[in-house]
C-alpha positions in Angstrom: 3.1 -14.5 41.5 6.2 -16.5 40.8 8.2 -14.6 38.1 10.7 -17.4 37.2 8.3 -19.7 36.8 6.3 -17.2 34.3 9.2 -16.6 32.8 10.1 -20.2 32.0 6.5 -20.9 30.7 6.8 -17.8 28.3 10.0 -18.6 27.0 9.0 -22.0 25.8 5.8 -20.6 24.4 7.8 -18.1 22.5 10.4 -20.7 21.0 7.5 -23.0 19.8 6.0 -19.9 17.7 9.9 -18.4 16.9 8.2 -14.8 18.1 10.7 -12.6 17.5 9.0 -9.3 19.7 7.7 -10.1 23.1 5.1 -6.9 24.6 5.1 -6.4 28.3 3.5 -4.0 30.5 5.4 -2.0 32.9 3.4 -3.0 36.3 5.8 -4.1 38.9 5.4 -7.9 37.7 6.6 -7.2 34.1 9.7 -5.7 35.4 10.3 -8.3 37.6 9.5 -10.8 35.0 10.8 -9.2 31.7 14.7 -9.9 32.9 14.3 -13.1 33.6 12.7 -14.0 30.3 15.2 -11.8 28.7 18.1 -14.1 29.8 16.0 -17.4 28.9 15.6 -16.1 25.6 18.8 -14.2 25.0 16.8 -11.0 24.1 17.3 -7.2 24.4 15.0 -5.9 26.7 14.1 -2.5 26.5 12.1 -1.0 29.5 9.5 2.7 29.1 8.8 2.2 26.2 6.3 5.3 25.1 5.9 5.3 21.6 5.4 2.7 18.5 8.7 1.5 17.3 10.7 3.8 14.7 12.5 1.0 12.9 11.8 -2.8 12.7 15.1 -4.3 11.6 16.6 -3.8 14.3 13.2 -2.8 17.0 14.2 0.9 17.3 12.1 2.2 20.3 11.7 6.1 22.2 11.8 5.5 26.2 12.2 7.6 29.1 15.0 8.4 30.8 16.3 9.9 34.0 12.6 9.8 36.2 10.8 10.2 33.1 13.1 13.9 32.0 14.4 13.1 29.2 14.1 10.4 26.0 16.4 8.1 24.9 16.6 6.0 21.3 17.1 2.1 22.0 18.6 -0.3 19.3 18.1 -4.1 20.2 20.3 -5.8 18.0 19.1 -9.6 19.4 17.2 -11.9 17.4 14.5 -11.4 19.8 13.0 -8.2 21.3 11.3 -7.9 24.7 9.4 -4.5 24.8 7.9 -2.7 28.1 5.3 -0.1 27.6 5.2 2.4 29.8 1.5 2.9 31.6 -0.9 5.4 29.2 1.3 5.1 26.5 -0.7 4.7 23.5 -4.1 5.9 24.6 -6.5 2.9 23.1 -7.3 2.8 19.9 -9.8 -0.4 17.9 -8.2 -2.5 15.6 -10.0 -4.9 13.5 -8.1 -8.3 14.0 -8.3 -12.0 14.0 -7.0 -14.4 16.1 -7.2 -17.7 17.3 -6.6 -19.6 20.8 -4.4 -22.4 20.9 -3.5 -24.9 24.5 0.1 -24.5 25.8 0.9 -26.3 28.6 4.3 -25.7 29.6 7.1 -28.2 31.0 7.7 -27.1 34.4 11.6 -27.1 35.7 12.9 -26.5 39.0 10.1 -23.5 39.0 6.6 -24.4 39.3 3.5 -22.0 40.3 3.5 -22.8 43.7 4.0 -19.6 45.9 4.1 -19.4 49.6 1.6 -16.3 51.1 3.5 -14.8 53.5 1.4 -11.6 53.8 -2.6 -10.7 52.6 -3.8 -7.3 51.6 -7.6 -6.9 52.6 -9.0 -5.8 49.5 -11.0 -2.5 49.5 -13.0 -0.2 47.0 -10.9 1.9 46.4 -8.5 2.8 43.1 -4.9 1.9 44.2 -2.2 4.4 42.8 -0.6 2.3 40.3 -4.3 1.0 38.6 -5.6 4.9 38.9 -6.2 6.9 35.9 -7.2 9.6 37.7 -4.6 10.8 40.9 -5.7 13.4 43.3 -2.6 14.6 45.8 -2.6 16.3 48.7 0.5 18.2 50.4 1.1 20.5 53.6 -1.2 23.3 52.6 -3.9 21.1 53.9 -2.6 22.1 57.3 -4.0 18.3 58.8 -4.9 15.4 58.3 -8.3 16.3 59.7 -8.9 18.2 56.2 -8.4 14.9 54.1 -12.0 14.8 53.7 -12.3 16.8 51.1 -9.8 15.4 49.2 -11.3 11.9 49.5 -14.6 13.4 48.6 -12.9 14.7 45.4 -11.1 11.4 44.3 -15.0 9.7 44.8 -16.3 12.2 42.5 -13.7 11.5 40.0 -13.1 7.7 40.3 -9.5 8.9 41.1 -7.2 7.3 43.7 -5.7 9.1 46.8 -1.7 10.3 47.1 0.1 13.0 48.8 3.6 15.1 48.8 6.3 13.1 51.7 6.3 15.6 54.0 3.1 14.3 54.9 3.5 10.4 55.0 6.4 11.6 57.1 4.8 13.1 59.9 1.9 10.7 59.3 -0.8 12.6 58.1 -1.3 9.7 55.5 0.0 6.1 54.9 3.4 6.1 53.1 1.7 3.9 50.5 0.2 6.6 49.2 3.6 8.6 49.0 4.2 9.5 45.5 7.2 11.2 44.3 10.8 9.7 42.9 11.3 8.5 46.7 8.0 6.8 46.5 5.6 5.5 44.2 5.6 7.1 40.7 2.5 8.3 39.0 1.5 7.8 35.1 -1.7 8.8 35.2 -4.1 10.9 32.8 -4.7 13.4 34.9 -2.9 14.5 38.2 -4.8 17.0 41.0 -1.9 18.2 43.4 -4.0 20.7 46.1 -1.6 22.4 48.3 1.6 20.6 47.3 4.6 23.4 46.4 6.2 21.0 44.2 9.6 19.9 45.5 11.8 18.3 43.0 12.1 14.9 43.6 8.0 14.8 44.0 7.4 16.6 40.3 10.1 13.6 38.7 7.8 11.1 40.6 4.5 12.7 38.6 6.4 13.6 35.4 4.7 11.3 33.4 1.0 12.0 34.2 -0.5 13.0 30.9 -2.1 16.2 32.0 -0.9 18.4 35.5 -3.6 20.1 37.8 -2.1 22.4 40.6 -4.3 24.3 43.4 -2.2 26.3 45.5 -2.2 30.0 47.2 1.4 30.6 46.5 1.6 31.9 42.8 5.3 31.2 43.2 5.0 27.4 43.7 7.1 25.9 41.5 4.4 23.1 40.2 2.6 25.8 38.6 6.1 25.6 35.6 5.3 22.3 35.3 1.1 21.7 35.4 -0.4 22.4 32.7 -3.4 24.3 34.6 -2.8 26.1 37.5 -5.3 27.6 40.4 -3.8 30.2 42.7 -6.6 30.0 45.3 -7.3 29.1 49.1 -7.5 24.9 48.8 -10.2 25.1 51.3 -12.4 27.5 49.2 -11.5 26.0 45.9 -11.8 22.4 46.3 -14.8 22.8 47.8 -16.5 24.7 44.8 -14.8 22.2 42.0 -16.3 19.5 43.9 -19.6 21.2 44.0 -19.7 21.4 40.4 -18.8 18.6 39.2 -21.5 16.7 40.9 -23.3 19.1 38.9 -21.8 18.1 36.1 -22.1 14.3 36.5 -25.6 14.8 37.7 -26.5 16.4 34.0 -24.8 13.4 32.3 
């Protein structure tokens, strides 16, 4: 992925059709690219964007603020507007449209699409963090990385991706990539299973924006159970064991 030369090709195609609002997701290409195309186009760029504009004259827009605790309200006075929508957003919703497909090809400057691999990820099976609309997290109170199985077995049942708490990518129990938390990767996804995981601060800014919170811990006083919206105060090891249990159940009765 070469963001400049993205950037170039969809600034061109948005001065041939005089766009005046430019929609971009929030993966970590869009932020690398929305900047850049921000500057071609001499456009206010406004980033988390969670909810359909208030105002169009000028793009008024809600985002999050501060690791996802508080809003803010975003005037972009440009001509043009770039607008990053932060992941789950909207939900999706049908619309009855029409459109039509026309060729672009772009004149290429000093960018082109040429990129240079340095590295290759071996693709796998399973949901990565940032694609997952279904996160289950695992913390200390799994007592080992031996015990991951059942957390793995969970995430298969659900479709849901891996993650854990850092005191556990710390002493290696798990792979930092699957570190979420403000100093790791941050999580916006439907639903968010943390088993065992007391809920440090800089881990429940990381998950803030997950739609809905699921905690599973034995320590009533933990304190992710203020901000999940469904608590378990239970023994992991007996719990997880049982949900798994029935939802295969469940899925079988589908």
């Amino acid at each position: 992925f070469n963001a400049e030369a993205y950037a170039d090709a969809l600034a061109q195609a948005a001065k041939k059709e005089d766009a005046k609002v430019i929609v971009v997701s929030q993966s970590a290409n869009a932020k690398y690219l929305a900047p850049l195309l921000a500057v071609d186009l001499e456009a206010g760029y406004a980033s988390n964007v969670v909810a359909l504009p208030e105002n169009t004259s000028p793009v008024t827009v809600k985002r999050t603020a501060f690791t996802n605790k508080a809003f803010n309200i975003t005037e972009i006075t440009t001509g043009r507007a770039i607008i990053g929508v932060s992941k789950n957003a909207y939900g999706l919703h049908e619309t009855e449209a029409s459109g039509t497909n026309e060729d672009f090809i772009p004149e290429l400057g000093s960018e082109d699409f040429t990129v240079n691999v340095e590295s290759v990820d071996k693709a796998t099976d399973k949901v990565t963090i940032a694609d997952a609309e279904v996160v289950v997290s695992g913390g200390r109170g799994l007592k080992g990385p031996e015990n991951w199985g059942m957390i793995e077995e969970l995430a298969d049942v659900l479709g849901a991706a891996t993650a854990c708490s850092k005191p556990v990518s710390d002493m290696g129990w798990r792979p930092h990539s699957e570190h979420v938390g403000q100093t790791g990767k941050p999580v916006a996804s439907n639903l968010y299973i943390a088993i065992g995981i007391s809920g440090a601060i800089q881990h429940l800014a990381g998950i803030n924006a997950s739609k809905t919170k699921v905690v599973i811990n034995n320590d009533p006083e933990a304190p992710f159970f203020k901000a999940a919206d469904y608590g378990v105060v239970g023994d992991a090891f007996e719990v997880v064991p049982k949900l798994i249990e029935k939802l295969k159940t469940f899925k079988a009765n589908q």
